[in-house]
N, CA, C and O atoms as CSV, one atom per row, in Angstrom:
chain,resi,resn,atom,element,x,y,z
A,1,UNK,N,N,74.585,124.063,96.049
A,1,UNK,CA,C,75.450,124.413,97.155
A,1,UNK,C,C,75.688,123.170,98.006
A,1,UNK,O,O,74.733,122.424,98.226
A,2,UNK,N,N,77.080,122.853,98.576
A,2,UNK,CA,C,77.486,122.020,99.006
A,2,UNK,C,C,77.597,122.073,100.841
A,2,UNK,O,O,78.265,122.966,101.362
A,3,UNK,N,N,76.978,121.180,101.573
A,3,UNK,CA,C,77.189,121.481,102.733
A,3,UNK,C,C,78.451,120.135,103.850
A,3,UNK,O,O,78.289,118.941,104.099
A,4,UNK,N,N,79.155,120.735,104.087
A,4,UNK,CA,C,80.421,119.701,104.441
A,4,UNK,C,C,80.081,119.466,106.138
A,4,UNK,O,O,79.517,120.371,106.753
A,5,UNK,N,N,80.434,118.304,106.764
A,5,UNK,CA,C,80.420,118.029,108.330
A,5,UNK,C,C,81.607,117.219,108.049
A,5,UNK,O,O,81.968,116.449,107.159
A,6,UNK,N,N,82.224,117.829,109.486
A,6,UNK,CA,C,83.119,117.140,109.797
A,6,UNK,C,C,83.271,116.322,111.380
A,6,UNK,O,O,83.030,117.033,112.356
A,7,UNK,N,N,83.576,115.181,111.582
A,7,UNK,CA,C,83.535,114.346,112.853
A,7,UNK,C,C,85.012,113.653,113.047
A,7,UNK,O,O,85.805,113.239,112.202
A,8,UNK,N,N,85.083,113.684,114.522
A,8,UNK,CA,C,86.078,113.274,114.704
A,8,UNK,C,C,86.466,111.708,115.495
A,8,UNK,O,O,85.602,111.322,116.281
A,9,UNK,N,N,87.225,111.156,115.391
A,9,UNK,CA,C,87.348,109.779,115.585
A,9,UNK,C,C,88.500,108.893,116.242
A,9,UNK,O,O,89.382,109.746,116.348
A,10,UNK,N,N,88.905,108.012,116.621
A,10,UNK,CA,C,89.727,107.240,117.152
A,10,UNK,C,C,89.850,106.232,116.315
A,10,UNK,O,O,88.953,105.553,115.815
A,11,UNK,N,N,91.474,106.123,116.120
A,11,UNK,CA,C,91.421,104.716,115.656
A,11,UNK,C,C,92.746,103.847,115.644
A,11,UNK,O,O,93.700,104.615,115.522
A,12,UNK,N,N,93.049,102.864,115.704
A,12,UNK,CA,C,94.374,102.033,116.362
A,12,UNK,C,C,94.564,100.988,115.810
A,12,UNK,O,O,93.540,100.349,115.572
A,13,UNK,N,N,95.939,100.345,115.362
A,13,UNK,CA,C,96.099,99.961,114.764
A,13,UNK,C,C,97.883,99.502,115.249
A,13,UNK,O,O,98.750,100.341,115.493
A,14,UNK,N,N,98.112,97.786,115.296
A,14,UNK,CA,C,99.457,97.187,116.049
A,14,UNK,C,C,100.505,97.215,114.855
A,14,UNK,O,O,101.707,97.055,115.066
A,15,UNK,N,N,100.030,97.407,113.716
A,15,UNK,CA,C,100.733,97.638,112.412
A,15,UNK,C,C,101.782,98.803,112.357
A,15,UNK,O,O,102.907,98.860,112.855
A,16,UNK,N,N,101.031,99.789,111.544
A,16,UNK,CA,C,101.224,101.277,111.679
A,16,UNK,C,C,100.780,102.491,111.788
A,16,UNK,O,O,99.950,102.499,112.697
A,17,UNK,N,N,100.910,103.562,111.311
A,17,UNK,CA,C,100.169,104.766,111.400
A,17,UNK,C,C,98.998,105.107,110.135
A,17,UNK,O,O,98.023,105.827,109.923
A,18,UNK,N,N,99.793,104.103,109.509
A,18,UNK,CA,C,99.311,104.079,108.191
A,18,UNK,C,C,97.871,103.317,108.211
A,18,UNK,O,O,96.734,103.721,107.965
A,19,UNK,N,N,98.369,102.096,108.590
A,19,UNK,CA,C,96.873,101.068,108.796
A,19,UNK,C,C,95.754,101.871,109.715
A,19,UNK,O,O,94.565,101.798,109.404
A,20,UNK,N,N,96.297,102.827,111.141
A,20,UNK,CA,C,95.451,102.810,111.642
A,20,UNK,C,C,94.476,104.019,110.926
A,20,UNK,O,O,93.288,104.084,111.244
A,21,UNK,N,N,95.065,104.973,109.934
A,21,UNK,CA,C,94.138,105.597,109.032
A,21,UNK,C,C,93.350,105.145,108.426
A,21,UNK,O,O,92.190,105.525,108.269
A,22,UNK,N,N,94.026,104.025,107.889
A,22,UNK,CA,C,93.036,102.764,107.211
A,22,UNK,C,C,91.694,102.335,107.233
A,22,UNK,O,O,90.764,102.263,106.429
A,23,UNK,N,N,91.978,101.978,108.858
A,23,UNK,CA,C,90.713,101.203,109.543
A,23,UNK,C,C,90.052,102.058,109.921
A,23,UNK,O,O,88.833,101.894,109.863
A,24,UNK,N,N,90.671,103.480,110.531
A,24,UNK,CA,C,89.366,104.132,111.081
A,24,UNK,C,C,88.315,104.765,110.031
A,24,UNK,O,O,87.102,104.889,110.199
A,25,UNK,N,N,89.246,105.212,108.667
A,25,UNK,CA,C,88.133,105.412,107.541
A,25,UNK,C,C,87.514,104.384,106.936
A,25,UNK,O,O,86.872,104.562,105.901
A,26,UNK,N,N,87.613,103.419,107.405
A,26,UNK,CA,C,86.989,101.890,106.538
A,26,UNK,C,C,85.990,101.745,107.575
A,26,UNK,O,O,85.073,101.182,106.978
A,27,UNK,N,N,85.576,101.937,108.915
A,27,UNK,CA,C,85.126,101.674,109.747
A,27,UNK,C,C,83.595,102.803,109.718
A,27,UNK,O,O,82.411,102.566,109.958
A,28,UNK,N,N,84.345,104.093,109.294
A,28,UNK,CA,C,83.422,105.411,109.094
A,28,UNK,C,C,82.628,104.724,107.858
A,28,UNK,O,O,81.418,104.503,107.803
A,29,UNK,N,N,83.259,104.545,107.234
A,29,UNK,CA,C,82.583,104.535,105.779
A,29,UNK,C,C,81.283,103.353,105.900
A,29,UNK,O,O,80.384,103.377,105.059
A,30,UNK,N,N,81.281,102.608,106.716
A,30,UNK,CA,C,80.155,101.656,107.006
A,30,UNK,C,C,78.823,102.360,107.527
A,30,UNK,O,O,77.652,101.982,107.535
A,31,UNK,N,N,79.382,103.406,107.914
A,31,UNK,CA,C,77.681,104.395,108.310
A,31,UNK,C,C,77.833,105.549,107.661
A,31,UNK,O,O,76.922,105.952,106.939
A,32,UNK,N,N,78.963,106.240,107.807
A,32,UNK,CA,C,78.679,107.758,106.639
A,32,UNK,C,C,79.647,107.414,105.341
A,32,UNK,O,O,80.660,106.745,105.139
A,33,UNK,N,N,78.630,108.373,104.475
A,33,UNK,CA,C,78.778,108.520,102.793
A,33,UNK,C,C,79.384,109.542,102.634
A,33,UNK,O,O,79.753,110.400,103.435
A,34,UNK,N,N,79.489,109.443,101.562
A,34,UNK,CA,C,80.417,111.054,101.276
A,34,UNK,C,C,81.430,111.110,101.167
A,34,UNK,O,O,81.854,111.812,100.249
A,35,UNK,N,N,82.598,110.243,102.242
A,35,UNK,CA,C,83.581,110.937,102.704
A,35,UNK,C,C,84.863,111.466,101.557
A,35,UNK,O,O,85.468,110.983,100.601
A,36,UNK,N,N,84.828,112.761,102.328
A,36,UNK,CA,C,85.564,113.570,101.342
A,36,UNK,C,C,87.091,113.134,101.413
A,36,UNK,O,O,87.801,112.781,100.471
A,37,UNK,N,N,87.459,113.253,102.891
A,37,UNK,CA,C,88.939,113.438,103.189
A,37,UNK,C,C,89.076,113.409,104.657
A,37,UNK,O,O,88.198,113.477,105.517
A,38,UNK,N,N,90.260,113.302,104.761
A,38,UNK,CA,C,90.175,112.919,106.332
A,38,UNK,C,C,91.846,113.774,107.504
A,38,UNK,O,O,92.823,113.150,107.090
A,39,UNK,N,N,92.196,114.493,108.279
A,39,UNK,CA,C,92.852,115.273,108.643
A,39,UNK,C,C,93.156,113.738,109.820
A,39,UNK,O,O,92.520,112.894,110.451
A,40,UNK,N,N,94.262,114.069,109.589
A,40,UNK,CA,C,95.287,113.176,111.384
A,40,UNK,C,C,95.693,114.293,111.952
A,40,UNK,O,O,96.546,115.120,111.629
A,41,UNK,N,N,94.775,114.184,113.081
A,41,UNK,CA,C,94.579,115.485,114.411
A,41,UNK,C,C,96.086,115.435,115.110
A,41,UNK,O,O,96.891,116.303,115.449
A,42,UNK,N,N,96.053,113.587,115.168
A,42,UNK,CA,C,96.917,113.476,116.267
A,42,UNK,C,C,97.773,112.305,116.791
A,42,UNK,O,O,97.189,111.631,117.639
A,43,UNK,N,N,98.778,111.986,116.544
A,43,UNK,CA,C,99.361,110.760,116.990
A,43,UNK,C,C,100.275,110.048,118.279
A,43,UNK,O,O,101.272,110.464,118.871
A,44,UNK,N,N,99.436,108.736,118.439
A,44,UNK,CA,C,100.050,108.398,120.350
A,44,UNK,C,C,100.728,107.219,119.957
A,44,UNK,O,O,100.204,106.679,118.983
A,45,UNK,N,N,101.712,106.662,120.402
A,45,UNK,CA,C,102.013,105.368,120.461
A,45,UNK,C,C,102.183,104.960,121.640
A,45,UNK,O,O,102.698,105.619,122.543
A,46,UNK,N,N,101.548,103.275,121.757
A,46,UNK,CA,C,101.631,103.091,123.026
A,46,UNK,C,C,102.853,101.891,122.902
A,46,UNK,O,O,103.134,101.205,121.919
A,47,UNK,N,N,103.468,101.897,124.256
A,47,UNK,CA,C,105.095,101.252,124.219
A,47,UNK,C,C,105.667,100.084,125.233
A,47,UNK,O,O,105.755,100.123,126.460
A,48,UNK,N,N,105.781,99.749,124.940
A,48,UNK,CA,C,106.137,98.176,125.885
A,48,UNK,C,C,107.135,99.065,127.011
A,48,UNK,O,O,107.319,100.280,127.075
A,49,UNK,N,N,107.757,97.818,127.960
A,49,UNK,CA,C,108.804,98.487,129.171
A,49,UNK,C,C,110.187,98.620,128.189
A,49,UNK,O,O,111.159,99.207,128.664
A,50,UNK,N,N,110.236,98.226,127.213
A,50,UNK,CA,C,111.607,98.500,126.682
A,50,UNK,C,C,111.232,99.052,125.698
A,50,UNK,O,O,111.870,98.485,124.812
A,51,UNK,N,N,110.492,99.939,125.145
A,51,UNK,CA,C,110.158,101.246,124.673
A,51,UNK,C,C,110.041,100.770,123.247
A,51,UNK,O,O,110.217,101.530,122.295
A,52,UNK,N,N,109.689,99.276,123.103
A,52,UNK,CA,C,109.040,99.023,121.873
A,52,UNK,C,C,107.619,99.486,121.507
A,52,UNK,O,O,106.753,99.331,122.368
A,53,UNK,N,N,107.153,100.252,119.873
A,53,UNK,CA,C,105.978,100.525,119.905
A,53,UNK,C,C,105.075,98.875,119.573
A,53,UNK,O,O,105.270,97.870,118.889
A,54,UNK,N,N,103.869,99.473,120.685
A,54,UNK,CA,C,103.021,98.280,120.259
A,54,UNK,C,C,102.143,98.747,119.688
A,54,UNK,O,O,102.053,98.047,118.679
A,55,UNK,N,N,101.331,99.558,119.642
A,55,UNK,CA,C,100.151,99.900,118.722
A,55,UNK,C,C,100.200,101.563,118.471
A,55,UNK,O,O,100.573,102.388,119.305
A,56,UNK,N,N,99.790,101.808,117.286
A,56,UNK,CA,C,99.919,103.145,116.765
A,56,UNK,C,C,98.164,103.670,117.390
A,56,UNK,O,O,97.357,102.926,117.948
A,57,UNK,N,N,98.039,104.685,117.166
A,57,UNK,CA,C,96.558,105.538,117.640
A,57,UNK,C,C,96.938,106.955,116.982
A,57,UNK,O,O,97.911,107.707,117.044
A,58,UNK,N,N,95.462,106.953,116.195
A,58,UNK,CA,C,95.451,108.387,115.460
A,58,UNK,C,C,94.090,109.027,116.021
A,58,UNK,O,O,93.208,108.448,116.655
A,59,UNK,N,N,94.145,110.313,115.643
A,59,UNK,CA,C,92.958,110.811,116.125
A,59,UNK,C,C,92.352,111.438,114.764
A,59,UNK,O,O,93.231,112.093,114.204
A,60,UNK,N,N,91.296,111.446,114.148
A,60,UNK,CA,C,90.903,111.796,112.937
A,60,UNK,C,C,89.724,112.394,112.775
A,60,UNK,O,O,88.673,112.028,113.301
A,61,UNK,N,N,89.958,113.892,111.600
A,61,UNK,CA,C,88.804,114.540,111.803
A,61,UNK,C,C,88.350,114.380,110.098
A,61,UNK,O,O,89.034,114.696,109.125
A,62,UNK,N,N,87.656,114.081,110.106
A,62,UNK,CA,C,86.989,113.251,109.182
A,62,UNK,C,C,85.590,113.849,108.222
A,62,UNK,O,O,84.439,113.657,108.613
A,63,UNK,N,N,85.885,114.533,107.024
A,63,UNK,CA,C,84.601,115.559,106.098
A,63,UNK,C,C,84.296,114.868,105.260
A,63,UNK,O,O,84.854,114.082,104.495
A,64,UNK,N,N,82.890,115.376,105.537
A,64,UNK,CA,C,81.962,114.358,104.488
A,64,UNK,C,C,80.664,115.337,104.150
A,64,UNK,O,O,80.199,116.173,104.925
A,65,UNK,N,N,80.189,115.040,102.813
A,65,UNK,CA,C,79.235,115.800,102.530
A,65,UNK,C,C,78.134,115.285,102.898
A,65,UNK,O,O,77.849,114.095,102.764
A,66,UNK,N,N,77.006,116.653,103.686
A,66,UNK,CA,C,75.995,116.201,104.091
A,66,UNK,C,C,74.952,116.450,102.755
A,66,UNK,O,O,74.812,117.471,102.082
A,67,UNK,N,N,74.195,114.968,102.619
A,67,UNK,CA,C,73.048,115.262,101.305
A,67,UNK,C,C,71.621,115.735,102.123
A,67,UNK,O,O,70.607,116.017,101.484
């Protein structure tokens, strides 16, 4: 029998939405194992005065099997 946890996370990235999925599961993966898969809760961009995006931000809930 399999037991799953899931945690949730921040992560940002001046690239894209894409990278900042990237890094925040590359970042997890340095302390938890397992990881199964990962859900984007939530997305912010933050924006210069002329409404350029400067950095993407995801919010991520993140399952991994507990051994």
């Amino acid at each position: 029998m399999s037991v799953a946890k899931v945690i949730e996370l921040n992560a940002a990235s001046k690239t894209s939405m894409e990278d900042a999925v990237k890094t925040g599961l590359k970042k997890c993966a340095e302390t938890v194992k397992n990881i199964q898969g990962a859900w984007v809760n939530e997305i912010k961009v933050v924006c210069d005065g002329a409404g350029n995006v400067t950095e993407w931000r995801v919010n991520l809930k993140i399952t991994f099997l507990v051994q």
